[in-house]
C-alpha positions as CSV (number, residue, x, y, z in Angstrom):
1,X,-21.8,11.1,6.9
2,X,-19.6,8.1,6.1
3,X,-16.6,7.5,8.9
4,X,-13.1,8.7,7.0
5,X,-10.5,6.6,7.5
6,X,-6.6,7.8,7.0
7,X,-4.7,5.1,5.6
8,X,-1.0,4.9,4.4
9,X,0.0,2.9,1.6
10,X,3.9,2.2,1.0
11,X,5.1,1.8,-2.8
12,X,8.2,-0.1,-2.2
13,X,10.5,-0.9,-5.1
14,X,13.3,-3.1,-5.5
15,X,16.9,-3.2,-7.0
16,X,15.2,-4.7,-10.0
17,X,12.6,-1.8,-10.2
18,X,9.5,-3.9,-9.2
19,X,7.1,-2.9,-6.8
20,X,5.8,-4.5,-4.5
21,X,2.0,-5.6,-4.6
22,X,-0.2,-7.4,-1.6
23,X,-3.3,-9.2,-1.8
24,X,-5.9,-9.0,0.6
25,X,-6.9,-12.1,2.2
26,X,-10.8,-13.6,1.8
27,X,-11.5,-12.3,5.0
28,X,-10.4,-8.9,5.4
29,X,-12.8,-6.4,4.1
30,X,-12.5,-5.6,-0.1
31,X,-11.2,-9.1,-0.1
32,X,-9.1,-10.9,-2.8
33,X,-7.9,-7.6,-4.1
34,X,-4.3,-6.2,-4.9
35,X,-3.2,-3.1,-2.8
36,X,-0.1,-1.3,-1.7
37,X,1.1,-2.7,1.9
38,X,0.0,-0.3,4.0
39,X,-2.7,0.7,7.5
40,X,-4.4,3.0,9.4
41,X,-2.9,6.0,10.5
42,X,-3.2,6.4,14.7
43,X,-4.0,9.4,16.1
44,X,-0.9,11.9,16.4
45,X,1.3,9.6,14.5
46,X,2.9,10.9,11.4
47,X,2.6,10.1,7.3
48,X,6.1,8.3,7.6
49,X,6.3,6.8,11.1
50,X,2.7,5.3,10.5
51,X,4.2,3.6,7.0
52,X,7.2,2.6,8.8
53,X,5.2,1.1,11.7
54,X,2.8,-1.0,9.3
55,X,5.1,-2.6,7.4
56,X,7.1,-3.2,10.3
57,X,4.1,-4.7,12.0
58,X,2.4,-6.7,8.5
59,X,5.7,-7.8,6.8
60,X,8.2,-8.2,9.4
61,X,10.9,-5.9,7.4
62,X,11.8,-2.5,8.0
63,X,11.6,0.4,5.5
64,X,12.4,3.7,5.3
65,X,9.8,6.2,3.9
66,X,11.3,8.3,1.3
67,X,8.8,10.8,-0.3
68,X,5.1,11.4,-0.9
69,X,3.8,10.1,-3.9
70,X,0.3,10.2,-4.3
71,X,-3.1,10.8,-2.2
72,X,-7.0,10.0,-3.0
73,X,-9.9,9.4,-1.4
74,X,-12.0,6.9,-2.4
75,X,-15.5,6.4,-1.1
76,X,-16.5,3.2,-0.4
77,X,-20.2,1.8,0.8
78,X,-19.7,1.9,4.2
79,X,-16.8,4.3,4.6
80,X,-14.9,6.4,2.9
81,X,-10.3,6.2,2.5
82,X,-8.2,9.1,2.3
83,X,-5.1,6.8,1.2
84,X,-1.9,8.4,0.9
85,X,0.8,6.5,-0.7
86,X,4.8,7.2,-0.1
87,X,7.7,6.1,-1.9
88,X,9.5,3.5,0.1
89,X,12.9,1.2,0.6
90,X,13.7,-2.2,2.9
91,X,16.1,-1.5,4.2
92,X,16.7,-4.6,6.3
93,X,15.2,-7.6,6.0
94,X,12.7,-9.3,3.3
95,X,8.8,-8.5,3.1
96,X,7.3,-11.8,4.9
97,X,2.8,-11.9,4.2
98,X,1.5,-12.6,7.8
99,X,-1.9,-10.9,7.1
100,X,-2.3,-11.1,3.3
101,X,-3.2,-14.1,1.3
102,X,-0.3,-13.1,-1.3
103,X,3.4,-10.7,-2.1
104,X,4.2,-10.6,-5.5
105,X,7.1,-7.6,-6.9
106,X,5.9,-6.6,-10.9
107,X,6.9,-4.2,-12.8
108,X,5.1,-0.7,-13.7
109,X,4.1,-2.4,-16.5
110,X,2.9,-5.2,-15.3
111,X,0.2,-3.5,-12.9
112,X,-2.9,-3.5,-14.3
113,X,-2.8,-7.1,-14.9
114,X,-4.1,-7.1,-11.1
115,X,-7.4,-6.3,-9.5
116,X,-6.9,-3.8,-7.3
117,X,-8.4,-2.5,-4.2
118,X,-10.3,0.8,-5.9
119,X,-8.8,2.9,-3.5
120,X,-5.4,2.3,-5.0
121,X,-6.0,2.1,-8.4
122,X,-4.8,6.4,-8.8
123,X,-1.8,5.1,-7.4
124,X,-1.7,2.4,-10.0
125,X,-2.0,4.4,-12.7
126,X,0.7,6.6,-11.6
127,X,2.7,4.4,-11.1
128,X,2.3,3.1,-14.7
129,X,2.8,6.6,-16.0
130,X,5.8,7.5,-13.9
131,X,8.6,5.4,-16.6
C-alpha cells in the first residue's frame, strides 16, 4: 500500500478576487507545476492551524483560515495525497516565494491557463465553477 500523505492547501483570494497560485520549483517533487500554497499536515495539528502554519512558514504572511472548501485524494506513483483545500485571507503582510520558483494571483477564469499539480486540479475546477 502506497504511504497517504495529508496535505492542506490554502485558496487565498484578494481584494481584487484573484487567487493566489504557486509554482513548484524544479526540484521539489511534481516539479514546475501550479498548486495552491499549502503542506503537510503534522500529527495532532488541526485542518486550520496546519494552513496557517504553512503559509506562515512558505510565504512569510499570515492568514486566517476561513472555511473548507474542497478535499480529494489523488494517487500518485509513489504515494498517494488526501489534499484538503480551505478558503483563506492575509491578513498581515504580502505572500513572499521562499520555496517556490513562482506567485502569480489570476482570476477564476484565468485558471486553467496553468498546469497544475494533479492533485489540485478538483480544486481548480471548482474554483472555476464557483462565479
Amino acid at each position: 500500500m502506497k504511504k497517504m500523505i495529508k496535505v492542506v492547501a490554502a485558496i487565498i483570494e484578494n481584494e481584487n478576487n484573484e487567487i493566489l497560485c504557486a509554482l513548484r520549483s524544479s526540484d521539489m517533487s511534481i516539479p514546475n507545476t501550479w498548486e495552491f500554497p499549502g503542506g503537510k499536515v503534522e500529527e495532532g495539528e488541526d485542518l486550520y492551524s496546519a494552513v496557517v502554519r504553512e503559509i506562515d512558514e512558505e510565504l512569510d504572511c499570515r492568514i486566517e483560515a476561513q472555511e473548507f472548501f474542497n478535499e480529494h485524494t489523488h494517487e500518485y506513483t509513489a504515494f498517494m495525497i488526501n489534499l484538503v483545500a480551505i478558503k483563506c485571507k492575509v491578513i498581515e503582510g504580502t505572500p513572499i516565494r521562499s520555496e517556490h520558483a513562482k506567485l502569480i494571483w489570476l482570476n477564476r477564469e484565468n485558471l486553467s491557463s496553468l498546469k497544475w499539480a494533479p492533485a489540485d486540479i478538483p480544486a481548480v475546477e471548482q474554483l472555476i465553477k464557483e462565479k
